[in-house]
DRENDO-1510 file (C-alpha; in Angstrom, 1 decimal, always signed):
<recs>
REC; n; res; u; v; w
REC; 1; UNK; -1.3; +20.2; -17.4 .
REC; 2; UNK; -3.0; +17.0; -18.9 .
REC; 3; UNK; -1.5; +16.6; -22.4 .
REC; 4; UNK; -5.1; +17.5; -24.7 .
REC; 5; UNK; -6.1; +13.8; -24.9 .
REC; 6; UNK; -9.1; +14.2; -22.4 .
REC; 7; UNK; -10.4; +17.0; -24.4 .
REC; 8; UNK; -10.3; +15.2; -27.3 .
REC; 9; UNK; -12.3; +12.6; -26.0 .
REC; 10; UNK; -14.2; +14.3; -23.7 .
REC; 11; UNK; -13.1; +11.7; -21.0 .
REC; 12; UNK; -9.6; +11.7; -19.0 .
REC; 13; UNK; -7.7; +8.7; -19.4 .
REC; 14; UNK; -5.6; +7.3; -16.8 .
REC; 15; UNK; -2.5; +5.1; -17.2 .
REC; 16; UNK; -1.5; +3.0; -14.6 .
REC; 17; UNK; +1.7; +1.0; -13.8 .
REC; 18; UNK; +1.1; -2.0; -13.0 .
REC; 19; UNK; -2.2; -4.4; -13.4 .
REC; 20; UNK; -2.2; -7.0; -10.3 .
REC; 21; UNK; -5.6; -6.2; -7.9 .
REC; 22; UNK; -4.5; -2.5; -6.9 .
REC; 23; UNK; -4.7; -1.8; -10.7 .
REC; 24; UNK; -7.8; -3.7; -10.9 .
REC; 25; UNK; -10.3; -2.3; -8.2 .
REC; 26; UNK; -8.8; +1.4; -9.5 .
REC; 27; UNK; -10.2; +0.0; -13.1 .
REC; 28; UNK; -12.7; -1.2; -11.3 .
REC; 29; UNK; -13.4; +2.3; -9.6 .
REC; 30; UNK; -13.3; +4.4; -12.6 .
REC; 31; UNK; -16.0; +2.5; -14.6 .
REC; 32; UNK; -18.5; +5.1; -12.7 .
REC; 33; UNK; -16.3; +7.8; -12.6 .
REC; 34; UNK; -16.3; +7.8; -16.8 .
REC; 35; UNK; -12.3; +7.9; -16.9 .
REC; 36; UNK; -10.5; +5.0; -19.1 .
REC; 37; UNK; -7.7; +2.9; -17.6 .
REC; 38; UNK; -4.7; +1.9; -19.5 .
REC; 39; UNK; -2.5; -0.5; -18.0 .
REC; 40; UNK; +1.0; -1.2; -18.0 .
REC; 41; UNK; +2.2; -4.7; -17.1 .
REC; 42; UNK; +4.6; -7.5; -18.1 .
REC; 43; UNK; +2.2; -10.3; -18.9 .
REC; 44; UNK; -1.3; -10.4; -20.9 .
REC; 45; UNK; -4.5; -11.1; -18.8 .
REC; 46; UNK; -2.8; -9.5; -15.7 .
REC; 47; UNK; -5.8; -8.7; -12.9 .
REC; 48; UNK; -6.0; -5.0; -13.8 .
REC; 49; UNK; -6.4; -6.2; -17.7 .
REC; 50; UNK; -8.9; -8.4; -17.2 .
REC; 51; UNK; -11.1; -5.5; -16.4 .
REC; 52; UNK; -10.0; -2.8; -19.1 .
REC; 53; UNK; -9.8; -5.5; -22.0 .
REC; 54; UNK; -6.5; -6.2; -23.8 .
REC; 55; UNK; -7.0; -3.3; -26.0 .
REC; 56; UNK; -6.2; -0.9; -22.5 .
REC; 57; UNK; -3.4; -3.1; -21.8 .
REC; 58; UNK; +0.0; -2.3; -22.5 .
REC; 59; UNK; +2.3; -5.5; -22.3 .
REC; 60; UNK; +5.7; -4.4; -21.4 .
REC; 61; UNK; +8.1; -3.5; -18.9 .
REC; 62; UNK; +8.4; -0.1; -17.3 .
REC; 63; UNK; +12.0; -0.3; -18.0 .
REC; 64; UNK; +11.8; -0.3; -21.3 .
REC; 65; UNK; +11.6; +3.0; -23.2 .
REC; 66; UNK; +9.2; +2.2; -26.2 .
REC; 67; UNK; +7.0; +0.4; -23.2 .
REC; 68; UNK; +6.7; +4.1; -21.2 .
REC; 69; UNK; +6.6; +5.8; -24.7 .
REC; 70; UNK; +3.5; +3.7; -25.8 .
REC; 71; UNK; +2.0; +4.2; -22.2 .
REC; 72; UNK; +2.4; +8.4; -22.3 .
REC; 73; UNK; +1.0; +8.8; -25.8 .
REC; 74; UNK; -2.4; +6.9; -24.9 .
REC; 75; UNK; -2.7; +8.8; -21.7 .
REC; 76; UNK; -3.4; +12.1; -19.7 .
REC; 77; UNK; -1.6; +10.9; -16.0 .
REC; 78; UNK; +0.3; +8.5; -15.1 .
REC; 79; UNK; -0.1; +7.1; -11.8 .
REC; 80; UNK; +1.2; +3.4; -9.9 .
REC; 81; UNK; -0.4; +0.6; -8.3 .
REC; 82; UNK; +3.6; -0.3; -6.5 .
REC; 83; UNK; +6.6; +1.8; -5.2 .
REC; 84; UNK; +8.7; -0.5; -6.4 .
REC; 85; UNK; +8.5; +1.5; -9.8 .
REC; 86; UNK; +12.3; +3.5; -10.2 .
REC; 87; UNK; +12.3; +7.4; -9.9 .
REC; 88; UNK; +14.3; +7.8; -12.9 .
REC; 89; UNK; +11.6; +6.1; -14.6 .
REC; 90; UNK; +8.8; +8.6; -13.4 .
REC; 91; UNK; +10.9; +11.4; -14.2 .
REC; 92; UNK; +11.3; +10.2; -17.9 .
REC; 93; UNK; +7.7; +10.6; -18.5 .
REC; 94; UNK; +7.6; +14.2; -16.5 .
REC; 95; UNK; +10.7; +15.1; -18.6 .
REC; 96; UNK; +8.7; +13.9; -22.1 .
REC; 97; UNK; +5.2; +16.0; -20.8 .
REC; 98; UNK; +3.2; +13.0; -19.2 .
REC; 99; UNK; +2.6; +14.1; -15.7 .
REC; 100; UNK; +2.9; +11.8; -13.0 .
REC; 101; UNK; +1.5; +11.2; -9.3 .
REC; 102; UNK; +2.2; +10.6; -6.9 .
REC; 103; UNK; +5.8; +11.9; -9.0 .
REC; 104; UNK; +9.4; +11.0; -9.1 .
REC; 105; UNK; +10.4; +13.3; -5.4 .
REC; 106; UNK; +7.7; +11.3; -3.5 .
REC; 107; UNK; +8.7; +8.5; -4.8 .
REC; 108; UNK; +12.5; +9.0; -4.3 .
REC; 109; UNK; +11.7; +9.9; -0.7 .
REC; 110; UNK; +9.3; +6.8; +0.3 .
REC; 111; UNK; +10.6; +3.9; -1.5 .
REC; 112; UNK; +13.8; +4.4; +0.5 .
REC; 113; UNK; +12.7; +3.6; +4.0 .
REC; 114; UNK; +15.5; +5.3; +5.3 .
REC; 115; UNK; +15.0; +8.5; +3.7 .
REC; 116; UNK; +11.3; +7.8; +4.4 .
REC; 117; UNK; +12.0; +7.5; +8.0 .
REC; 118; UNK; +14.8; +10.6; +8.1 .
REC; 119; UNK; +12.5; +12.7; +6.4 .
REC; 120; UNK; +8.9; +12.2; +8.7 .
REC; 121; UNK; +12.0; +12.7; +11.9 .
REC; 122; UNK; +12.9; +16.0; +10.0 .
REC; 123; UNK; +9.4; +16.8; +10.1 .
REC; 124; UNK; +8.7; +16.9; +13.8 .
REC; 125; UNK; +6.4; +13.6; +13.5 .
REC; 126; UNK; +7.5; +10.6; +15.9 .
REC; 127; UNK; +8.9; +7.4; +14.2 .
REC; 128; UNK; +10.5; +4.2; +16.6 .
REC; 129; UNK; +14.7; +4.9; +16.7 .
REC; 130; UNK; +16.6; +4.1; +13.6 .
REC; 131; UNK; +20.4; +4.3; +12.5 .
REC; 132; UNK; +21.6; +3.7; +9.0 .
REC; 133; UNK; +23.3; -0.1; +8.9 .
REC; 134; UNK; +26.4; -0.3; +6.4 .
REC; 135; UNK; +28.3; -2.6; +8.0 .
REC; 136; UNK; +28.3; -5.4; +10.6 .
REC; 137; UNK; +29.9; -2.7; +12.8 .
REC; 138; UNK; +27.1; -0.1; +12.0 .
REC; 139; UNK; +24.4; -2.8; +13.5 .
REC; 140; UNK; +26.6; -3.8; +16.3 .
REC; 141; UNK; +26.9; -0.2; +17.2 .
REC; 142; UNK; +22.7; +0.1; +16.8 .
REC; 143; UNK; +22.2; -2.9; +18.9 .
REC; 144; UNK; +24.1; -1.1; +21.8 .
REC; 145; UNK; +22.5; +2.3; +21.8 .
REC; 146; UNK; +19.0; +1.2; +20.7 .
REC; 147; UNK; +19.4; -2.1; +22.2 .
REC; 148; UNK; +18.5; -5.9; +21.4 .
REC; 149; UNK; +16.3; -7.2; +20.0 .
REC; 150; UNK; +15.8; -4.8; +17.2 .
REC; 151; UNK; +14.6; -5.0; +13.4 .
REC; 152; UNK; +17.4; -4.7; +10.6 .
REC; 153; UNK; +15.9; -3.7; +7.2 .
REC; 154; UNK; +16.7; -2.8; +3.9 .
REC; 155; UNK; +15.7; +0.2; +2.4 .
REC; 156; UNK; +14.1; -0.9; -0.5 .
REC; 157; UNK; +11.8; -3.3; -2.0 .
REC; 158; UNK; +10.3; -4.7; +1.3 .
REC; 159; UNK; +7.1; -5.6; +1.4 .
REC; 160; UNK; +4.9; -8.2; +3.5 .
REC; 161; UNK; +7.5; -9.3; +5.6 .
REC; 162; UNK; +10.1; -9.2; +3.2 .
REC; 163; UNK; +13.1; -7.2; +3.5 .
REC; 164; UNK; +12.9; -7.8; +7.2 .
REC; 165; UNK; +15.1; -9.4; +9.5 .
REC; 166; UNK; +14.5; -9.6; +13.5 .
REC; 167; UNK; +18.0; -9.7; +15.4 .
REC; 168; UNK; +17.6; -10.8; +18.7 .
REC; 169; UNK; +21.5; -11.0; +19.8 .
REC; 170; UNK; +24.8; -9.9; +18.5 .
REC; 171; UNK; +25.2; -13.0; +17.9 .
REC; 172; UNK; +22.7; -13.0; +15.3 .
REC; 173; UNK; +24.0; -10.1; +13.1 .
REC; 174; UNK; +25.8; -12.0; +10.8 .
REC; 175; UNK; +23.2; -14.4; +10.1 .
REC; 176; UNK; +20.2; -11.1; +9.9 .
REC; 177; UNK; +22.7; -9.3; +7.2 .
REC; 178; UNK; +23.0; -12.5; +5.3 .
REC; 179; UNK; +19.7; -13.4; +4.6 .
REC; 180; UNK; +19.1; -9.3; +3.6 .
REC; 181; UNK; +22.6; -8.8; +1.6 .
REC; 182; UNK; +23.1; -11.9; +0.2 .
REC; 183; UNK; +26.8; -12.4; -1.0 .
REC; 184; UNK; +27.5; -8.1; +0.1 .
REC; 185; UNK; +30.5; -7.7; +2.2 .
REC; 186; UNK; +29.1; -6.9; +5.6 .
REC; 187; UNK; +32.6; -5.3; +6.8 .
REC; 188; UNK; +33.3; -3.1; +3.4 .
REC; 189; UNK; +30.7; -0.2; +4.3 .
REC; 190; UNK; +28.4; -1.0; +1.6 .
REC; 191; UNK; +25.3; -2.7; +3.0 .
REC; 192; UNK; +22.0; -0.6; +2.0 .
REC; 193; UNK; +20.5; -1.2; +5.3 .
REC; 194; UNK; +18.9; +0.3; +8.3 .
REC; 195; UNK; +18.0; -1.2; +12.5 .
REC; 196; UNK; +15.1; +0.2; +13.8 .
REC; 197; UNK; +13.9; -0.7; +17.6 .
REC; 198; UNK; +11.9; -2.8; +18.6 .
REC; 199; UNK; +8.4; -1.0; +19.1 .
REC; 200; UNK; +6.8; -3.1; +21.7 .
REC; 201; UNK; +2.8; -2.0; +20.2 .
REC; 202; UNK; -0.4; -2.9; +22.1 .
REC; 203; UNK; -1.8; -2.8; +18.3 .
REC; 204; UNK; -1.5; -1.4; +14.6 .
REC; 205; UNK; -3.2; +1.0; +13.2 .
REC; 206; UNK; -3.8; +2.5; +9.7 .
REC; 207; UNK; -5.1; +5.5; +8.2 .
REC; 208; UNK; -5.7; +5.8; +4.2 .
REC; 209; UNK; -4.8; +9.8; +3.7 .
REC; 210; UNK; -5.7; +11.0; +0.2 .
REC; 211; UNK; -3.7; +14.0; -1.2 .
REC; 212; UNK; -5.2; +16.4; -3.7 .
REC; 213; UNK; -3.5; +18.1; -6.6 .
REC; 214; UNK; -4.2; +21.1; -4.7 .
REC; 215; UNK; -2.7; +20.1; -1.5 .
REC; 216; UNK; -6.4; +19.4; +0.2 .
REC; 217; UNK; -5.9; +16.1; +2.7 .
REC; 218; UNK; -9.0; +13.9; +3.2 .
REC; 219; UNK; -8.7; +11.1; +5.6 .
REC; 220; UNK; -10.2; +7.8; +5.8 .
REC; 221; UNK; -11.3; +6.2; +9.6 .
REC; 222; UNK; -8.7; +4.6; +11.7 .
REC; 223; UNK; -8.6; +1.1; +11.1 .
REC; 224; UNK; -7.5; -1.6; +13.1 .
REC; 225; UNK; -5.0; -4.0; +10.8 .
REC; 226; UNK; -3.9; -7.7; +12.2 .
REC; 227; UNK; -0.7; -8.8; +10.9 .
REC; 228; UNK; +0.4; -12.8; +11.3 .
REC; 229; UNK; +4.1; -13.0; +9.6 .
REC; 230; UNK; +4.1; -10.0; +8.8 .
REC; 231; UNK; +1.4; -10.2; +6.2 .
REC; 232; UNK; -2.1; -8.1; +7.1 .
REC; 233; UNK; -4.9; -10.4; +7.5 .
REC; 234; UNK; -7.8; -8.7; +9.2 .
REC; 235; UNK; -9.0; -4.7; +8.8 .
REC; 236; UNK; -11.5; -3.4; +11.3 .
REC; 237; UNK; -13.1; +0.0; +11.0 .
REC; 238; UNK; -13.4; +2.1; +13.1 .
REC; 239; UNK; -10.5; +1.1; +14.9 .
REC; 240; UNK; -11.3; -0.3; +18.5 .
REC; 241; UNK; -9.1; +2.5; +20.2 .
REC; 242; UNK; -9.7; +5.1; +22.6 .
REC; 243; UNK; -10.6; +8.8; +21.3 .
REC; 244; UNK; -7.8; +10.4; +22.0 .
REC; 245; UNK; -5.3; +7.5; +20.1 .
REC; 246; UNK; -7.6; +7.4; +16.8 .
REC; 247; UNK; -7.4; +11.3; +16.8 .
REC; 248; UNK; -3.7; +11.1; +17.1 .
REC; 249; UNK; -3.5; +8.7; +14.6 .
REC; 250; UNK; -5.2; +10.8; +12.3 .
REC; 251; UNK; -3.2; +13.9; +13.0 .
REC; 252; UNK; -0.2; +12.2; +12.5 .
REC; 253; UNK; -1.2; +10.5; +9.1 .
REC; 254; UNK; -1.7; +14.0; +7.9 .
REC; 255; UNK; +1.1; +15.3; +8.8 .
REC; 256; UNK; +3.2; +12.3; +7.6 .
REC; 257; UNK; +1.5; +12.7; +3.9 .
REC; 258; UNK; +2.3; +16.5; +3.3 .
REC; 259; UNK; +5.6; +15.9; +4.4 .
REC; 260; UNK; +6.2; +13.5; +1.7 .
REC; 261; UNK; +3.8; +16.1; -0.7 .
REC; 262; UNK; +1.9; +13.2; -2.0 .
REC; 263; UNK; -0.8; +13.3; -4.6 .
REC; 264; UNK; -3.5; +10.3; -4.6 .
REC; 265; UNK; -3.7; +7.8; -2.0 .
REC; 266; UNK; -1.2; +7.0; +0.7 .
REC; 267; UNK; -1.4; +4.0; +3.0 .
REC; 268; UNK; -0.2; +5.3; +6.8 .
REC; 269; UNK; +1.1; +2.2; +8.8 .
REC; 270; UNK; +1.2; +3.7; +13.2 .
REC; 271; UNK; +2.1; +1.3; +15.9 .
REC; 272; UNK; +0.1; +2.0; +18.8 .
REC; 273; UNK; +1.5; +1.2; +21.9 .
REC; 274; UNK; +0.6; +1.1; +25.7 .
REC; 275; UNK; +0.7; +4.4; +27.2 .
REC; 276; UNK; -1.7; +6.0; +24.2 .
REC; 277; UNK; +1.5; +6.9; +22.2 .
REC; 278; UNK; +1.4; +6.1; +18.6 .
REC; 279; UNK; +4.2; +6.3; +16.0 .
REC; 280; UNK; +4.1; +6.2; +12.6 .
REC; 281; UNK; +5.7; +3.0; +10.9 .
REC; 282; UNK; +5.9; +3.4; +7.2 .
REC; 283; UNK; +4.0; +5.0; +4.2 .
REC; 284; UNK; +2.9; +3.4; +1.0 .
REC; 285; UNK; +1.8; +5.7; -2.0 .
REC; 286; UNK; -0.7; +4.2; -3.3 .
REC; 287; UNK; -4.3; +2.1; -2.7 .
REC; 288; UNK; -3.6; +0.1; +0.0 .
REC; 289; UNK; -4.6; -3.4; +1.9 .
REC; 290; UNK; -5.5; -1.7; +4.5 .
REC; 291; UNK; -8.2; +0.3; +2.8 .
REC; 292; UNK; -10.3; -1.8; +0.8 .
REC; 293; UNK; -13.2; -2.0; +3.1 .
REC; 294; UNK; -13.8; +1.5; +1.6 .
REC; 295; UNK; -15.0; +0.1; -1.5 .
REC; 296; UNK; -18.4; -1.0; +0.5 .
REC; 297; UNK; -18.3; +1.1; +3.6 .
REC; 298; UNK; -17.2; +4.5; +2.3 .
REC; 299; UNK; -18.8; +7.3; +0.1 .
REC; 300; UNK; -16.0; +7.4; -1.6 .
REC; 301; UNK; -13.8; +4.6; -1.9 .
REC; 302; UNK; -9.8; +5.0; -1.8 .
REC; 303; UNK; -10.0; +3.7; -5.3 .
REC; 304; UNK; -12.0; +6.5; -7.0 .
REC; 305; UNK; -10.6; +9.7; -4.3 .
REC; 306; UNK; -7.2; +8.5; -5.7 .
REC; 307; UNK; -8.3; +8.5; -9.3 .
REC; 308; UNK; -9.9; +12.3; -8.1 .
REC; 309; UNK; -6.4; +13.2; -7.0 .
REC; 310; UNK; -4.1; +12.5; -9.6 .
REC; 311; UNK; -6.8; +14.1; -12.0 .
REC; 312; UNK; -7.4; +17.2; -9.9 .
REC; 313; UNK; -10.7; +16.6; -9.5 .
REC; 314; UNK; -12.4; +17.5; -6.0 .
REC; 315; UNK; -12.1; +14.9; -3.1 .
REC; 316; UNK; -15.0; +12.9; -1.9 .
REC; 317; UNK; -16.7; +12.0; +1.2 .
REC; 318; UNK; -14.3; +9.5; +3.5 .
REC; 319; UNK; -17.5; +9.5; +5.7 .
REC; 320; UNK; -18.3; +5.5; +6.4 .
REC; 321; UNK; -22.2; +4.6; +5.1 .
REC; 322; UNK; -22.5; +1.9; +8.0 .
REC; 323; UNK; -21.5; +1.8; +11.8 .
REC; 324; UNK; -18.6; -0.7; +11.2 .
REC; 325; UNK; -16.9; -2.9; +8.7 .
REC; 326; UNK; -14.3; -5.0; +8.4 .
REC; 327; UNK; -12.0; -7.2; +5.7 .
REC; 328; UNK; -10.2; -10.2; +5.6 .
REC; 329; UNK; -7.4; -11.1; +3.2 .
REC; 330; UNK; -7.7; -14.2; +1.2 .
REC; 331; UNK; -4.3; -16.0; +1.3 .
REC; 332; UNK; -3.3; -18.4; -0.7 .
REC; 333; UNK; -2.5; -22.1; +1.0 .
REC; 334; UNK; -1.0; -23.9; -1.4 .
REC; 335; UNK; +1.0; -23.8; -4.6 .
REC; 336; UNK; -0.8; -24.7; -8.2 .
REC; 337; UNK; -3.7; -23.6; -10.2 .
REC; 338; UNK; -6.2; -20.6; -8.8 .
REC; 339; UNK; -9.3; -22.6; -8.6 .
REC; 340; UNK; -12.1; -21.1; -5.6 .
REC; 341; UNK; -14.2; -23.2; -4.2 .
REC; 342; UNK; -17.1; -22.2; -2.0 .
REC; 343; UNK; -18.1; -18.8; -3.8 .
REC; 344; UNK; -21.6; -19.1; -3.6 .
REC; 345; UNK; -21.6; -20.0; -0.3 .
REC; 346; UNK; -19.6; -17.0; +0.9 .
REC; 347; UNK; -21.3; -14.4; -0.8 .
REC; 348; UNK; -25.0; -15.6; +0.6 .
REC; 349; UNK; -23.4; -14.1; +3.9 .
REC; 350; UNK; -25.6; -10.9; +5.3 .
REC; 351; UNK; -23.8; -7.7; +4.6 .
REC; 352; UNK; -20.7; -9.4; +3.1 .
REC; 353; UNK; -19.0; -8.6; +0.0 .
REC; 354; UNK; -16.3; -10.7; -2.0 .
REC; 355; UNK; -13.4; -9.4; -3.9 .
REC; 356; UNK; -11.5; -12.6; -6.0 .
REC; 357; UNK; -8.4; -11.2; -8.1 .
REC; 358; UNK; -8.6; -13.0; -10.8 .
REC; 359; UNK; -4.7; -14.5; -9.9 .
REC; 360; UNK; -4.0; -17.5; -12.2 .
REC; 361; UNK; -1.4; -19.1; -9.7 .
REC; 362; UNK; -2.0; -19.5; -5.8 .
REC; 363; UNK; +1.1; -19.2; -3.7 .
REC; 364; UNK; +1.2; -20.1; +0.2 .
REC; 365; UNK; +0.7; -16.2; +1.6 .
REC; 366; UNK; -0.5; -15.0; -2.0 .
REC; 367; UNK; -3.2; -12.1; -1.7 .
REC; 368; UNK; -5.6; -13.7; -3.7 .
REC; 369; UNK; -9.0; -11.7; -2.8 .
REC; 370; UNK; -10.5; -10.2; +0.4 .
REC; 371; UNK; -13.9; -10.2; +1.8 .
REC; 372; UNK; -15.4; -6.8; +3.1 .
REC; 373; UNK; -18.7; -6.9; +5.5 .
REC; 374; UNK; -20.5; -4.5; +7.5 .
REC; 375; UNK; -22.1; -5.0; +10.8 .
REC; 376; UNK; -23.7; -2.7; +13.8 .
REC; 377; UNK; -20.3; -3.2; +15.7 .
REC; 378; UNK; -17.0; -4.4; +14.7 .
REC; 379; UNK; -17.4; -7.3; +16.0 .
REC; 380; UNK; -20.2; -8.2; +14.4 .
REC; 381; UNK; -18.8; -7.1; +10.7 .
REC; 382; UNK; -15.5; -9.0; +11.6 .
REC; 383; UNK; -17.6; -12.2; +12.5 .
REC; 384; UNK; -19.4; -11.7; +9.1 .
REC; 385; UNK; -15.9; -11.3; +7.6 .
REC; 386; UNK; -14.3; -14.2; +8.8 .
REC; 387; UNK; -17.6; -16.6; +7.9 .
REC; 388; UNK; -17.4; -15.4; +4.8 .
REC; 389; UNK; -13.8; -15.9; +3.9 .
REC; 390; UNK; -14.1; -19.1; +5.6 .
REC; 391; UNK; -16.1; -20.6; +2.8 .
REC; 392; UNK; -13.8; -19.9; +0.4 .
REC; 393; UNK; -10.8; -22.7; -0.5 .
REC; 394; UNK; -8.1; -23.0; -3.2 .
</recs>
């Protein structure tokens, strides 16, 4: 129940935790859709702010209380551009009458990876073998029954290659908990880690799910992603799979987001592998790299369904407007000053479309924008793609 603001105004508003380029293109997104974004963040001028104006943002920390108590009484629904925010948090504004979604059980559930992982296994749905790792002994004992190499992770706050650790060896297990632990004990029992197999994939796949309010599932095509350290780099839509694979992919991303009883936008990371079987990696509640070529090649982006879902509106059309598109990520090379070069240049490419997010400071492997472009094939929108993104420099 929104809390009478949106009547009031005769226009829903939307708070959003979080203002870096998630929080921006959902901003960016609601502009048509008539509903006013208020952001959250740490620092003035964040991405997200630069599009609502520093009157919509809120500069503060979501761990402070007169921070969330500011947020809820300028808003109708909270939602969140990064798992990372705590539970307890969410609940606080559920508990004070400022609804929240995805909310505070979703949350609890995903940003765990190992209760992410035991719950979709509880669910029927087929996941790569895991065990729980807290203690040297526990991986040991993983590396035997699932055998080497294999993947030690932590359960939360991973993202891009962080949090992840490949073990090739016994041998290596000290090292692998080290660089994931830090100064923890790794013979006490109190490591906060899991080992998962090693999924030897023909290719990755992706499906953006969005979860209504009412528990209606649309789903976006099955996308293609490229990952180089761990960090996505290319998205192709439709995915370049056989029939049969993109319809299990599809199937499965369901599946995986009712488990998890999401609301908005959920990012559903599949290894596909040889034989045609695919298994579902992780889940991300939220926009997602993964599906910002919707912006341009969707009805209805993945920005505005989620801004639908966490309002209770009706979903759109996931239905793609061209035959294929595909996006590169903009990474940063360098350390310094954001300063693009070769704008113009990019954007007189046919059919492609330039993102920049408005990031102050470029780190090497920083997301600093993406380029979308469609094309007959895939090919031809990834060649697009990659021109485009090749014009631009830091």
């Amino acid at each position: 129940m929104m809390n009478g603001l949106a009547g009031a105004r005769g226009r829903p508003r939307v708070g959003i935790l979080g203002g870096g380029q998630l929080g921006r293109m959902t901003a960016e997104a609601a502009v048509g859709l008539e509903i006013e974004i208020v952001i959250l963040e740490r620092e003035a001028g964040s991405p997200a702010g630069q599009v609502v104006g520093p009157a919509q943002e809120i500069v503060g920390d979501w761990r402070d209380e007169a921070a969330r108590r500011a947020l809820a009484a300028r808003v109708d629904v909270i939602t969140l551009e990064s798992e990372f925010v705590a539970a307890d948090a969410l609940q606080w504004f559920v508990d004070h009458g400022t609804p929240v979604r995805p909310g505070p059980l979703t949350l609890r559930i995903v940003q765990d990876k190992l209760l992410q992982k035991q719950t979709l296994a509880a669910a029927g749905l087929p996941v790569p073998p895991f065990r729980p790792v807290r203690s040297r002994a526990d991986l040991l004992a993983a590396g035997a029954e699932l055998g080497w190499p294999l993947v030690l992770k932590a359960r939360r706050l991973g993202y891009d290659g962080h949090g992840n650790a490949a073990v090739e060896s016994p041998a290596q297990a000290a090292a692998a908990i080290a660089r994931l632990a830090g100064s923890a004990d790794p013979a006490d029992g109190t490591l906060d880690l899991y080992a998962e197999a090693f999924v030897p994939f023909a290719g990755e796949l992706a499906v953006m799910v969005t979860r209504g309010l009412d528990g209606s599932l649309a789903a976006y095509p099955v996308v293609e992603t490229v990952q180089q350290n761990h960090i996505c780099h290319e998205v192709v839509a439709p995915a370049r799979v056989p029939d049969a694979v993109a319809e299990q992919a599809r199937t499965l991303a369901l599946q995986a987001v009712a488990a998890v009883e999401a609301v908005g936008v959920v990012g559903v990371e599949m290894f596909w592998l040889a034989d045609g079987t695919v298994l579902l990696n992780e889940l991300a509640p939220r926009p997602h790299n993964s599906g910002h070529y919707t912006i341009e090649a969707c009805r209805t982006s993945q920005f505005a369904n989620h801004l639908r879902a966490v309002l209770g509106w009706p979903l759109g059309s996931t239905a793609m407007v061209a035959p294929a598109a595909a996006m590169v990520n903009l990474l940063g090379t360098r350390q310094g000053p954001a300063c693009p070069r070769g704008v113009e240049r990019a954007q007189a490419v046919p059919g492609a479309f330039l993102h920049l997010y408005g990031k102050r400071e470029v780190r090497v492997g920083r997301k600093m924008g993406h380029v979308t472009a469609l094309g007959e094939t895939p090919a031809e929108a990834l060649e697009r793609a990659r021109q485009a993104a090749g014009y631009i420099e830091w």
